[in-house]
TORDREN-140262 format. One line per 8 residues: number of its first residue (from 1); for each residue x, z, y of N, C-alpha, C. Coordinates in nm, 3 decimals. Atoms other than C-alpha are relative to their C-alpha. Layout:
residues N
NUM	X,Z,Y,X,Z,Y,X,Z,Y | ...
//
This chain:
residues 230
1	0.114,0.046,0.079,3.836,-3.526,-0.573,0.022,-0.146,-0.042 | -0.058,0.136,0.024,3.869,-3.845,-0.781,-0.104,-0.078,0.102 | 0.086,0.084,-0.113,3.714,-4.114,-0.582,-0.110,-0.059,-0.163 | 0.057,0.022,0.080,3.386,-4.277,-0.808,0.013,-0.168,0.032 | 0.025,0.170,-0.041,3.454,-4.687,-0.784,-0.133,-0.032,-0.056 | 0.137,0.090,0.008,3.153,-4.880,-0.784,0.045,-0.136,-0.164 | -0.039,0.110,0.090,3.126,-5.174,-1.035,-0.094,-0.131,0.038 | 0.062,0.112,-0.041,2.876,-5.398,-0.825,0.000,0.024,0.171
9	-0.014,-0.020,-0.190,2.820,-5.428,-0.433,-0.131,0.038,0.026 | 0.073,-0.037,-0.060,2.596,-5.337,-0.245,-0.090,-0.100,0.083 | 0.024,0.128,-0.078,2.405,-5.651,-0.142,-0.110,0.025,0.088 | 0.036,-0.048,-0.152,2.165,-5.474,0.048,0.018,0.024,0.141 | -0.085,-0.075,-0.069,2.358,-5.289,0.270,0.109,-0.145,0.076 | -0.063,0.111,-0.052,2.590,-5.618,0.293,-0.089,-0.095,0.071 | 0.069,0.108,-0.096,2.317,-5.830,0.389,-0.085,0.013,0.125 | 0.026,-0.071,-0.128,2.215,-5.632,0.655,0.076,0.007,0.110
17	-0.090,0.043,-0.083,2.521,-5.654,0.807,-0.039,-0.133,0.076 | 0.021,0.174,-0.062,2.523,-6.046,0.793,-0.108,-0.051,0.108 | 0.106,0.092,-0.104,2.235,-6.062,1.020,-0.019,0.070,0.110 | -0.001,-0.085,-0.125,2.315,-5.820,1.260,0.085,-0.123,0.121 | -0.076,0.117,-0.094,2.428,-6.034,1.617,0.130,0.043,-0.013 | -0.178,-0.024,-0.030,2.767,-5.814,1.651,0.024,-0.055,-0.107 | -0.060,0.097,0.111,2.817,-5.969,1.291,0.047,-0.129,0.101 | -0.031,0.107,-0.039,2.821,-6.268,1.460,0.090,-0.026,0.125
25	-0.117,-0.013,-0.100,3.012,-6.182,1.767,0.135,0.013,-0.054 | -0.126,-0.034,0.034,3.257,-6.038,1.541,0.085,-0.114,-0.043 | -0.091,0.110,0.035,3.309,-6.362,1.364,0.041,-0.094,0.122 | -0.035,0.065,-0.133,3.317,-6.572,1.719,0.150,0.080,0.024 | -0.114,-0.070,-0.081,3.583,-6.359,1.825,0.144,0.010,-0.068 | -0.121,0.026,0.118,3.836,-6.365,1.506,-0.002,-0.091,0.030 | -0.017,0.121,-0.002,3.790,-6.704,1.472,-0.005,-0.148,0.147 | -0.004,0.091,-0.131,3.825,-6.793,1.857,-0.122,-0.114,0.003
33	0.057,0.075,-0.063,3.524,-6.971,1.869,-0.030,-0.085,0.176 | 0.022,0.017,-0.122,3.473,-7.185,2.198,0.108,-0.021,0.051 | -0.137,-0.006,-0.120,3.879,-7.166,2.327,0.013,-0.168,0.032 | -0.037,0.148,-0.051,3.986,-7.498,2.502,0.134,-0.012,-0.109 | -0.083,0.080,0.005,4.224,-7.715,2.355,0.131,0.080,0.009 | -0.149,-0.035,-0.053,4.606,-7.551,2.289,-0.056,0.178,-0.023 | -0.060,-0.119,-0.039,4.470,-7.169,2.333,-0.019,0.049,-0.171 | -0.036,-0.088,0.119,4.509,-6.922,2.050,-0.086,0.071,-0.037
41	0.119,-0.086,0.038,4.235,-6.716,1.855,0.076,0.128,0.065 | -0.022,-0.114,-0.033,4.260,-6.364,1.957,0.118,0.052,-0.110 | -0.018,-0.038,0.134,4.300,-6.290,1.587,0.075,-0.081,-0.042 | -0.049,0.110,0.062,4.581,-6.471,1.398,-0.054,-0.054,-0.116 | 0.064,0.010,0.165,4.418,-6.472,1.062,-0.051,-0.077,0.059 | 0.116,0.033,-0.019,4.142,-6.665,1.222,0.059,-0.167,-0.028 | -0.079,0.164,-0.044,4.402,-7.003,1.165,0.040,0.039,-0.207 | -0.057,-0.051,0.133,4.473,-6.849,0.813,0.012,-0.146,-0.103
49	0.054,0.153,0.091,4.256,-7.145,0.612,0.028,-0.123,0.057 | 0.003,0.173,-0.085,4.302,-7.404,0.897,0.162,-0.009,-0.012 | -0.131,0.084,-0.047,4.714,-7.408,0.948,0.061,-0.104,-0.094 | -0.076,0.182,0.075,4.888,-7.734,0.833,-0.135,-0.052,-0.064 | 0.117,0.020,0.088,4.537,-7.841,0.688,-0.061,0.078,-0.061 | 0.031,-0.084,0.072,4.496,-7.571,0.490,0.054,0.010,-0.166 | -0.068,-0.049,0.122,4.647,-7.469,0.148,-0.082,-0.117,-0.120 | 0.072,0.086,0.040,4.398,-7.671,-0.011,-0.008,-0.146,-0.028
57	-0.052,0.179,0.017,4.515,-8.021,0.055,-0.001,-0.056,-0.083 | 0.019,0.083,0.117,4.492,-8.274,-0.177,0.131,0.003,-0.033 | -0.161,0.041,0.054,4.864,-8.373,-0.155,0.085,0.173,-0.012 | -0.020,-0.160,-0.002,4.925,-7.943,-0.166,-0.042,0.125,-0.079 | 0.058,-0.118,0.083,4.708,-7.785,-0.357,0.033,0.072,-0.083 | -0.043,-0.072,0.146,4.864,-7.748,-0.663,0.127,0.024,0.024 | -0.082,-0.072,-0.002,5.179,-7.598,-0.539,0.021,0.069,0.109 | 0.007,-0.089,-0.139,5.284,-7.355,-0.251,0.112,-0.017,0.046
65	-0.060,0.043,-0.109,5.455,-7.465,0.060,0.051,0.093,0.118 | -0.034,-0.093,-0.089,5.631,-7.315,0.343,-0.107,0.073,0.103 | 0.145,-0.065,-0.066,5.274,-7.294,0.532,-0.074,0.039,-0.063 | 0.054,-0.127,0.083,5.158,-7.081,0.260,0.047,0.119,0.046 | -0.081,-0.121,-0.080,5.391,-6.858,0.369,-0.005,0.091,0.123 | 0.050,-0.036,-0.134,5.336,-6.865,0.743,-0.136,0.017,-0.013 | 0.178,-0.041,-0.027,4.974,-6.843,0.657,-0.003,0.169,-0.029 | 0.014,-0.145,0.029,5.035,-6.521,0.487,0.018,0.090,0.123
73	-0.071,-0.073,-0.089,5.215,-6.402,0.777,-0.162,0.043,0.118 | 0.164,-0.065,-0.082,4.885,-6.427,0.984,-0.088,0.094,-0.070 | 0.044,-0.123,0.112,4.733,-6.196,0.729,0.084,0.139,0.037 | -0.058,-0.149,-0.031,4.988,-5.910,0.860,0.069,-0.016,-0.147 | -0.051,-0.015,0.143,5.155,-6.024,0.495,0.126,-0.081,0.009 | -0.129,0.079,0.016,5.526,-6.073,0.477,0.066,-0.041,-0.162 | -0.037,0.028,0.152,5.648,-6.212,0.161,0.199,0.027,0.007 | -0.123,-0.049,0.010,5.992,-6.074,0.055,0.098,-0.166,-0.020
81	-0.063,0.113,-0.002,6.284,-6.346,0.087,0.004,-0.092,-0.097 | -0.041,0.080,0.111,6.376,-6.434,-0.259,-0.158,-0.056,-0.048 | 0.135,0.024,0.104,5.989,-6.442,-0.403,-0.048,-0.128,0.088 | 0.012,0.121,-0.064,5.975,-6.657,-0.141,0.042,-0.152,-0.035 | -0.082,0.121,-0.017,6.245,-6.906,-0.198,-0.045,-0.015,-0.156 | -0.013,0.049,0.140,6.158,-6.861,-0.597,-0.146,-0.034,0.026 | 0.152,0.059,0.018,5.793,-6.966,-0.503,-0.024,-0.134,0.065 | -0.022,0.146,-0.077,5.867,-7.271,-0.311,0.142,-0.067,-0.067
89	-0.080,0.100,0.047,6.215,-7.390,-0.513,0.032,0.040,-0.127 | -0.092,-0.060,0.117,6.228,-7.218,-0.833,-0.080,0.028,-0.072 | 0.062,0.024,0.093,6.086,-7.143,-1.148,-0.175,0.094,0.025 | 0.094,-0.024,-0.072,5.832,-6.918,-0.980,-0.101,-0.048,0.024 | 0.034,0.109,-0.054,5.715,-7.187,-0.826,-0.086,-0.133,-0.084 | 0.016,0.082,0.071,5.699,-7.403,-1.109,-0.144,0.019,-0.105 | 0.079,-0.053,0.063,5.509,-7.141,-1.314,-0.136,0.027,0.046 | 0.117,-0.028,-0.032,5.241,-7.113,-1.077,-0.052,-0.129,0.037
97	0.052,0.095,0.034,5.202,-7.459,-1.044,-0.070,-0.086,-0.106 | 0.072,0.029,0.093,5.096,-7.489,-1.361,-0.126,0.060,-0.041 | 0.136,-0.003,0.049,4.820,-7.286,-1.372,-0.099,-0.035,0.107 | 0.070,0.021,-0.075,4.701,-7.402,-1.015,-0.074,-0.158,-0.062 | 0.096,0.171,0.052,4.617,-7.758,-1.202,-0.083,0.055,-0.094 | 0.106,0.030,0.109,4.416,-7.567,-1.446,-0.110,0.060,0.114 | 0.106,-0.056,-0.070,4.201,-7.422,-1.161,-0.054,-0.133,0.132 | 0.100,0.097,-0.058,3.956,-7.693,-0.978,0.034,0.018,0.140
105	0.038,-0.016,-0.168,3.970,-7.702,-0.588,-0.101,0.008,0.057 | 0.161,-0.024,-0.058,3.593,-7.746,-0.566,-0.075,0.059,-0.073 | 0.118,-0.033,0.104,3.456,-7.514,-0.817,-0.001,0.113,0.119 | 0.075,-0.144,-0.120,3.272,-7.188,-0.539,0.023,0.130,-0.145 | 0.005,-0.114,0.064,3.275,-6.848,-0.727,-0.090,-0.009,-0.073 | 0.095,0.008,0.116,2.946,-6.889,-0.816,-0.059,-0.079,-0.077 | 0.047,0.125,0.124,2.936,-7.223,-1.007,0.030,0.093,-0.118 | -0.001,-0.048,0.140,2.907,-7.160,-1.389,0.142,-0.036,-0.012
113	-0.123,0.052,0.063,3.235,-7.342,-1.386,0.130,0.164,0.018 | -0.090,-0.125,-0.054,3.417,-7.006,-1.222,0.025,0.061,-0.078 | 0.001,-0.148,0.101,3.357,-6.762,-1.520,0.157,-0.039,-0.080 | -0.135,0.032,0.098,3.668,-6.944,-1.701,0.106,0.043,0.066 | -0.180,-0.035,-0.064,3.955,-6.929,-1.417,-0.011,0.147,0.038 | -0.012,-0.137,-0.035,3.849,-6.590,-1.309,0.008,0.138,-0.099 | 0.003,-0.123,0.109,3.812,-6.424,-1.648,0.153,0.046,0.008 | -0.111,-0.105,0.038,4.085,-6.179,-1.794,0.137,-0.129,-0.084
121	-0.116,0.089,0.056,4.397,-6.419,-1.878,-0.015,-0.149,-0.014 | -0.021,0.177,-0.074,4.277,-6.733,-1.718,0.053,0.020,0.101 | -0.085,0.036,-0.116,4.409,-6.907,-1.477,0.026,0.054,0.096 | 0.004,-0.115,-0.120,4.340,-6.752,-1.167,0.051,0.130,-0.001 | -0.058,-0.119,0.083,4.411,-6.403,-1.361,0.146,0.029,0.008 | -0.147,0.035,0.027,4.715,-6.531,-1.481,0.098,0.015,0.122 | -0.133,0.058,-0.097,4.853,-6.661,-1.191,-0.010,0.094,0.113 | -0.026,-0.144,-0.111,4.749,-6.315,-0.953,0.097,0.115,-0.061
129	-0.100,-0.077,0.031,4.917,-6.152,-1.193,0.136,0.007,-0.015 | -0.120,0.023,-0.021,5.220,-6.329,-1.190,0.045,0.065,0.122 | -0.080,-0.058,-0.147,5.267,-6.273,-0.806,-0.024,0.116,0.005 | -0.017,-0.135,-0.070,5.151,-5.982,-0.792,0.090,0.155,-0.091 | -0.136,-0.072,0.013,5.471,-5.839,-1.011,0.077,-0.028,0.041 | -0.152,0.015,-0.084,5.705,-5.983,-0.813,0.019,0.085,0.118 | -0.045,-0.090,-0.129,5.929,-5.760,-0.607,-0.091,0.012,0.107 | 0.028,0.041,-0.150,5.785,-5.671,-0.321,-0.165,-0.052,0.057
137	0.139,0.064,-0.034,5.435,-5.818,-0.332,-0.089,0.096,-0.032 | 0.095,-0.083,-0.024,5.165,-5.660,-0.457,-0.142,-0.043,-0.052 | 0.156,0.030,-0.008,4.779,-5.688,-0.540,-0.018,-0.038,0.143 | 0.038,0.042,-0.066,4.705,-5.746,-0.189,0.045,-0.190,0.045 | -0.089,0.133,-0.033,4.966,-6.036,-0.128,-0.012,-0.114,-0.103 | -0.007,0.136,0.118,4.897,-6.228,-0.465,-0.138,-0.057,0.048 | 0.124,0.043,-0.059,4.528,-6.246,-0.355,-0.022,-0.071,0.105 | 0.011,0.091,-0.105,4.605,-6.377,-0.038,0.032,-0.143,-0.063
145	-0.082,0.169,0.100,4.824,-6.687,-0.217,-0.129,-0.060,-0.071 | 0.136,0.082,0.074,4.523,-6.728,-0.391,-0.103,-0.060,0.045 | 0.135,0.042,-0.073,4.239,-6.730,-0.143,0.055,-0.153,0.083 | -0.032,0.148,-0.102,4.506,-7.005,0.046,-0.029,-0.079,-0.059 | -0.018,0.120,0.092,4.535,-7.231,-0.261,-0.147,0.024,-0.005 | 0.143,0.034,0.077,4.142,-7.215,-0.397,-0.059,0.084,0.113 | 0.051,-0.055,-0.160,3.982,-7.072,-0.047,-0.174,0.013,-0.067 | 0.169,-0.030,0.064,3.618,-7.114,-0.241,-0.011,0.108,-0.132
153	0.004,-0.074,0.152,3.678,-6.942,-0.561,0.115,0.156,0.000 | -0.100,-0.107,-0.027,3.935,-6.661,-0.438,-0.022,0.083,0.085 | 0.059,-0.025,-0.149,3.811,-6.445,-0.167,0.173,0.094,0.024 | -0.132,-0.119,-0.110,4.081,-6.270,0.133,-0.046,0.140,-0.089 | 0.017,-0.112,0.027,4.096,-5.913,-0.004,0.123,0.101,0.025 | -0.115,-0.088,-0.088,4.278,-5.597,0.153,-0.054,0.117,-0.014 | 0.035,-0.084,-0.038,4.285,-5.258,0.181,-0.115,0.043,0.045 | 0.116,-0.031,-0.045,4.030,-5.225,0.414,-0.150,-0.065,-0.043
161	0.085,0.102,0.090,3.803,-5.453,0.238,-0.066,0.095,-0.095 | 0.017,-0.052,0.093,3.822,-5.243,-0.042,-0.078,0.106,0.033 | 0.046,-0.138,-0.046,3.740,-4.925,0.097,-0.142,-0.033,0.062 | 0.147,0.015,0.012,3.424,-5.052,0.253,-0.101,-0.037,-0.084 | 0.086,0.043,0.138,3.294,-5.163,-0.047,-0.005,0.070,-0.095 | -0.042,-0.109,0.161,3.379,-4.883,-0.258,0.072,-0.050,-0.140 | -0.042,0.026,0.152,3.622,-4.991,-0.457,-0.058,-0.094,-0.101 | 0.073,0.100,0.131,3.478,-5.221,-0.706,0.107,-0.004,-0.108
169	-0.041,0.009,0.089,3.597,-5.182,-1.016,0.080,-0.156,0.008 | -0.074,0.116,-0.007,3.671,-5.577,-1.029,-0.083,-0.105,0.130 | 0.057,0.054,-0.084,3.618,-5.739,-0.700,-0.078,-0.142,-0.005 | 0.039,0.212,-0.011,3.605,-6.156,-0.789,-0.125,0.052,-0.140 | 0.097,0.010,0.080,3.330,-6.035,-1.078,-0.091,0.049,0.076 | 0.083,-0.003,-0.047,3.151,-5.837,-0.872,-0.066,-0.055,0.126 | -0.012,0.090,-0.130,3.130,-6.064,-0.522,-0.069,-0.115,-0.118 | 0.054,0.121,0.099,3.079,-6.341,-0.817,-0.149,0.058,-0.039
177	0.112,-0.059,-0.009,2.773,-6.141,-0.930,-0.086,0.024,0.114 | 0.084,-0.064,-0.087,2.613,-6.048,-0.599,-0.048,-0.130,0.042 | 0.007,0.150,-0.037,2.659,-6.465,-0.486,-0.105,-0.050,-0.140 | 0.104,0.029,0.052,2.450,-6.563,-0.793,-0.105,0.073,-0.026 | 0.165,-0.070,-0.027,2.132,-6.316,-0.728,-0.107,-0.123,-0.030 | 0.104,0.059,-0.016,1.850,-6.514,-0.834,-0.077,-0.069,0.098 | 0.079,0.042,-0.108,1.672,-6.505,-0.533,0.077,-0.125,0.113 | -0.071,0.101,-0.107,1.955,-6.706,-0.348,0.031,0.105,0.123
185	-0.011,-0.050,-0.130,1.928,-6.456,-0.031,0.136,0.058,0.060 | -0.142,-0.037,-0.020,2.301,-6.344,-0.050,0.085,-0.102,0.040 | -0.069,0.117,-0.009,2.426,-6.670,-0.053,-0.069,-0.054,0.134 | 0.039,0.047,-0.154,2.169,-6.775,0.249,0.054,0.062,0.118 | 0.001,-0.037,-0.142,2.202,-6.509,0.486,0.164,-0.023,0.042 | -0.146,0.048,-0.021,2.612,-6.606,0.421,-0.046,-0.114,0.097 | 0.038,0.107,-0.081,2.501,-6.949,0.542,-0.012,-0.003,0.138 | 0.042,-0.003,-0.128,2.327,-6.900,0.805,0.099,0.097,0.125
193	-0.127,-0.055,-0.100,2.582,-6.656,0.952,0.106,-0.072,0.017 | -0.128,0.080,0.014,2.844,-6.896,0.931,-0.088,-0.139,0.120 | 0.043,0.119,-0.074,2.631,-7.155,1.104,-0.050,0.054,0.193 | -0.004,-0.048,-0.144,2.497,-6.907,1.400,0.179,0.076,0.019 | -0.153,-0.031,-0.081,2.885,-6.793,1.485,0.051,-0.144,0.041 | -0.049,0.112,-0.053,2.946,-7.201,1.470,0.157,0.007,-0.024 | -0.150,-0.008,-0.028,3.261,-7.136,1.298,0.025,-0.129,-0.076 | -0.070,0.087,0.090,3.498,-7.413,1.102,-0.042,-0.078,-0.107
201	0.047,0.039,0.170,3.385,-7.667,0.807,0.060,0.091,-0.108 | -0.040,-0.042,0.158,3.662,-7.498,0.589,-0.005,0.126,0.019 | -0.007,-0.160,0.008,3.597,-7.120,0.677,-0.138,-0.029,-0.153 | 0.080,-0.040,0.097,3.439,-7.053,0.336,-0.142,0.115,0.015 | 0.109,-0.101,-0.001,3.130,-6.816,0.231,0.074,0.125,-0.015 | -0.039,-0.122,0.019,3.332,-6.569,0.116,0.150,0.038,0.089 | -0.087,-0.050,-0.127,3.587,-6.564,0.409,-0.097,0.063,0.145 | 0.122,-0.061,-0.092,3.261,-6.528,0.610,-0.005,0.168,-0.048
209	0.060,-0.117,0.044,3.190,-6.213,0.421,0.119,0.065,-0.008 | -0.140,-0.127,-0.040,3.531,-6.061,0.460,0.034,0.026,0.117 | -0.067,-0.014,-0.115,3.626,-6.104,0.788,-0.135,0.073,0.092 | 0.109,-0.032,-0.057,3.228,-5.986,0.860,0.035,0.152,-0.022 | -0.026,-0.140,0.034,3.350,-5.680,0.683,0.116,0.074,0.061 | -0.136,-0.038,-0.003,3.683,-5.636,0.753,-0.049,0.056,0.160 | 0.043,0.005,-0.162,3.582,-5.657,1.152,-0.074,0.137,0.024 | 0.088,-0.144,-0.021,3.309,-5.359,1.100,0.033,0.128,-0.025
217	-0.070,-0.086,0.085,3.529,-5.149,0.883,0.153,0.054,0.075 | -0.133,-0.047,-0.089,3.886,-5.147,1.046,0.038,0.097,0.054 | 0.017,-0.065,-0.165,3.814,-4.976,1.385,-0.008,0.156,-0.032 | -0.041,-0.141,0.049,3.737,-4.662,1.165,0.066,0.018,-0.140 | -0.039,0.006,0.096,3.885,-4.704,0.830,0.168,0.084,0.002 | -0.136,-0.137,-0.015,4.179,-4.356,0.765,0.074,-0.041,-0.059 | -0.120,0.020,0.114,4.325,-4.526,0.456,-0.023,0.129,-0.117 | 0.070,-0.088,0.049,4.165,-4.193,0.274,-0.093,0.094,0.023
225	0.126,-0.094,0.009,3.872,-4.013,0.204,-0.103,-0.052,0.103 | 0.097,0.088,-0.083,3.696,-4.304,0.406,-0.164,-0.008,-0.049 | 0.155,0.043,0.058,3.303,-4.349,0.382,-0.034,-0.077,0.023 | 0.057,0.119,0.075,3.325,-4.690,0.309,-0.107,-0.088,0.142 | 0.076,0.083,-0.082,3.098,-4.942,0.515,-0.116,0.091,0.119 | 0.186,-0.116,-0.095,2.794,-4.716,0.623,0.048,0.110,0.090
//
């Protein structure tokens, strides 16, 4: 049976999650809340946005570094050798540095400023689509590169991600859509979940809302003919 993708989310259903406590256990527990000094999150991802500073850096941002790389790797995402070495010394490299200067470091998804780098053959666009024809990579793996470099305007996205959400036709429009709701309440109950788990300044809103998902979804998620979040 074809599967029916969605074309918006479910912000009900999502924000119901967000205010459940195991939400909030779940994020404590990825993101090692509470460990002393030296120990290790459970979860590697949970260091994804934080290692070397984070992808984000001022003196970093606009190109990708060997701890882009190792960040991926905490993601369960290996990047193939060469795309590697051509994304850190080679024209690769060069090419995606140019469209990371046309994309802001502090614009969020749902500023007005977003609709430009995320449309169809801007920047952001552009430059997922670059990586994600190179050998070896992939839609999942260009997205990661992305969420490292612009962590506000890029969300983590995976497999399992997907599948609890039904598919979305286009994920960064519709996540971008559900974050500017009128009422604000999508964007709060993010907040406030991020503030009762007590995780990180730079864990984003929309790393909140993946790893809230990802966490609930996993444990049963087949890889087909899944029913999605609920």
């Amino acid at each position: 049976m074809r599967r029916v993708r969605r074309h918006d989310l479910d912000v009900a259903e999502l924000t119901k999650l967000l205010l459940e406590d195991q939400t909030c256990q779940d994020l404590r527990l990825y993101f090692g809340v509470g460990l002393e000094t030296g120990q290790l999150p459970p979860y590697a991802g949970g260091r994804f946005e934080l290692l070397d500073g984070g992808g984000d850096r001022a003196d970093v941002r606009d190109r990708f570094t060997a701890s882009d790389i190792v960040a991926l790797r905490l993601l369960s995402i290996e990047l193939p050798a060469r795309v590697a070495l051509d994304l850190l010394e080679g024209a690769l490299g060069e090419d995606a540095t140019g469209f990371l200067e046309q994309i802001s470091p502090s614009v969020n998804l749902w500023d007005a400023d977003a609709e430009q780098p995320i449309k169809k053959r801007g920047p952001a666009d552009s430059l997922w689509r670059l990586l994600e024809k190179q050998d070896g990579a992939g839609w999942v793996t260009a997205g990661k590169l992305l969420a490292r470099k612009r962590p506000s305007l890029i969300p983590v996205y995976d497999n399992v991600v997907r599948c609890a959400l039904g598919w979305p036709v286009n994920f960064w429009t519709a996540l971008r859509d559900a974050l500017r709701q009128e009422d604000g309440s999508f964007q709060a109950a993010l907040r406030d979940l991020k503030e009762r788990s007590e995780l990180p300044r730079q864990v984003t809103s929309l790393r909140v809302l993946d790893v809230a998902v990802w966490m609930r979804h996993r444990p049963v998620h087949t890889g087909h003919h899944c029913s999605g979040l609920g």
